[in-house]
C-alpha positions as CSV (number, residue, x, y, z in Angstrom):
1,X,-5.5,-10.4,-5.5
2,X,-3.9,-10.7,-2.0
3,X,-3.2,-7.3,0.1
4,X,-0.9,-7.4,2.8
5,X,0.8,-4.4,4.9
6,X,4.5,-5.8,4.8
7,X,6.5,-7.3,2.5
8,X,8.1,-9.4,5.1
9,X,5.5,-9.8,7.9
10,X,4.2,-13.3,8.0
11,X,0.6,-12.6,5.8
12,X,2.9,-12.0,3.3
13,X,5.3,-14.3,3.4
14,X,2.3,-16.9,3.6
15,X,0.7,-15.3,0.4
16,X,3.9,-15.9,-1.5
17,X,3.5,-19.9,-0.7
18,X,-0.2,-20.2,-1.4
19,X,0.2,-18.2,-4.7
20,X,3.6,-19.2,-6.0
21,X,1.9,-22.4,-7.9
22,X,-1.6,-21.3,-8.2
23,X,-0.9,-19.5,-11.5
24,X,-2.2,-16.2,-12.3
25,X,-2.4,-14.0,-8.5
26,X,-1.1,-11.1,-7.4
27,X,0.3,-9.7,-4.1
28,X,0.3,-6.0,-3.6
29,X,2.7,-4.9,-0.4
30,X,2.2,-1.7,1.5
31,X,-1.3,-1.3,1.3
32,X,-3.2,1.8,2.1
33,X,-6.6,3.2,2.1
34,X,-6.7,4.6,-1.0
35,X,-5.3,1.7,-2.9
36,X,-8.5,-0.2,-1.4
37,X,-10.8,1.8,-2.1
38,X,-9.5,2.3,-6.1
39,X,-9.6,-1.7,-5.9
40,X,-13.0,-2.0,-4.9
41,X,-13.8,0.1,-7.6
42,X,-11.9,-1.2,-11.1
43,X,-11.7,-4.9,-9.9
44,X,-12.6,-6.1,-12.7
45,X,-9.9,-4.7,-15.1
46,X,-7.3,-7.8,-15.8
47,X,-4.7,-7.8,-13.3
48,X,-2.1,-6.4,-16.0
49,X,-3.8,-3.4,-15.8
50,X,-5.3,-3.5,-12.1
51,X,-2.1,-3.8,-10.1
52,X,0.3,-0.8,-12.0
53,X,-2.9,1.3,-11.2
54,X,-3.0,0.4,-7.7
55,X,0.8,0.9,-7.0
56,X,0.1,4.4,-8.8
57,X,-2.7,5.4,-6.8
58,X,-1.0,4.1,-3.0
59,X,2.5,6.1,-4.4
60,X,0.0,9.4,-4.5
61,X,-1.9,9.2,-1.8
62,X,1.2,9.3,0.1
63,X,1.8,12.6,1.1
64,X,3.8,14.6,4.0
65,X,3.2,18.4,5.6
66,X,5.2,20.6,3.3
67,X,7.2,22.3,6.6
68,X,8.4,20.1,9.6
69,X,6.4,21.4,12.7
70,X,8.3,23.9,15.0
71,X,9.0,22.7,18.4
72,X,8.6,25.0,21.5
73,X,11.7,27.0,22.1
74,X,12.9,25.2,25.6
75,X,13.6,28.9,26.9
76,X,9.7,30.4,26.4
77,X,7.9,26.6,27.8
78,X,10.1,27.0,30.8
């Protein structure tokens, strides 16, 4: 199992050679914290299992603040 932060950064691109004849591997893009740490955890399920949890788990960790922030009106930070 090989964790990289871009699909297209050069780790990854790399992983893809090393792997592509090496049989059964996996390479898991956009990595985050989460995803580790879940990883770390169930690395011993079989990899058919492992990496659909994974994705799962770094899709819901991702999360944004429900309202945008509101900037300072440009007439009261005069």
């Amino acid at each position: 199992m090989i964790f990289t932060d871009l699909r297209t950064g050069s780790c990854a691109l790399v992983a893809q050679l090393v792997c592509r004849d090496r049989g059964r591997r996996a390479i898991v893009f956009g990595v985050n914290l989460p995803m580790l740490l879940d990883f770390v955890f169930h690395r011993s399920l079989p990899l058919s299992e492992l990496v659909p949890r994974l994705l799962r788990k770094g899709r819901d960790a991702i999360r944004s603040v429900p309202e945008p922030i509101a900037h300072a009106d440009p007439a009261v930070s005069g």
